[in-house]
C-alpha positions in Angstrom: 28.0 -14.5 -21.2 28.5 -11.5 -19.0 26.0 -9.4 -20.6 23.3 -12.1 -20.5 24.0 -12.8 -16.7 23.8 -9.0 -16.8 20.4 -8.8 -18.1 19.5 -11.7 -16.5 20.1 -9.9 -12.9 18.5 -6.4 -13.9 15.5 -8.7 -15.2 15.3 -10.2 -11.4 16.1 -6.2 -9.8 13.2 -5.3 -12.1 10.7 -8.1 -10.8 11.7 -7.9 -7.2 10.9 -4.0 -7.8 8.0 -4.8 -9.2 6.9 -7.0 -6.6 7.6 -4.3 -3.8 5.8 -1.7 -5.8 2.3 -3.9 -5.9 2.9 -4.9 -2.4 3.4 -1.3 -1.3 0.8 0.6 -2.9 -2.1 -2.5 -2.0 -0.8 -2.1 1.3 -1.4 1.5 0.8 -4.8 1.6 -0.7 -6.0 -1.1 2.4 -4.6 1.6 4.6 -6.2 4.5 3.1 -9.6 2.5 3.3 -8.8 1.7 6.8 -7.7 5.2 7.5 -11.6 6.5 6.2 -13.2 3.7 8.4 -11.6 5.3 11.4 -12.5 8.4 10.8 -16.1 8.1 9.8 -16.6 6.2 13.2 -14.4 8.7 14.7 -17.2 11.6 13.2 -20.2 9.4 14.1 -18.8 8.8 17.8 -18.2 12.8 17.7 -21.7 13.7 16.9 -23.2 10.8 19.3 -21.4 12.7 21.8 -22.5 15.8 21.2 -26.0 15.2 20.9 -26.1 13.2 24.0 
């Protein structure tokens, strides 16, 4: 009984981790995407400025 609650409990750890993980690292990739966004208006404001 104890081991299968045991199992049972790392079976949970290992979804919640899971879970996090995706979470994190979509969370990541929307930020690095955002992140290039900025900076290529950032670049294009830059060289507006310049020229003008």
């Amino acid at each position: 009984m104890v081991l299968g609650r045991c199992n049972e409990e790392a079976c949970l750890t290992q979804k919640i981790t899971r879970l996090i993980t995706g979470v994190i690292s979509g969370h990541l990739r929307r930020m690095s995407w955002f992140v290039r966004q900025l900076m290529l208006t950032m670049q294009k404001q830059a060289m507006i400025w310049r020229s003008g």
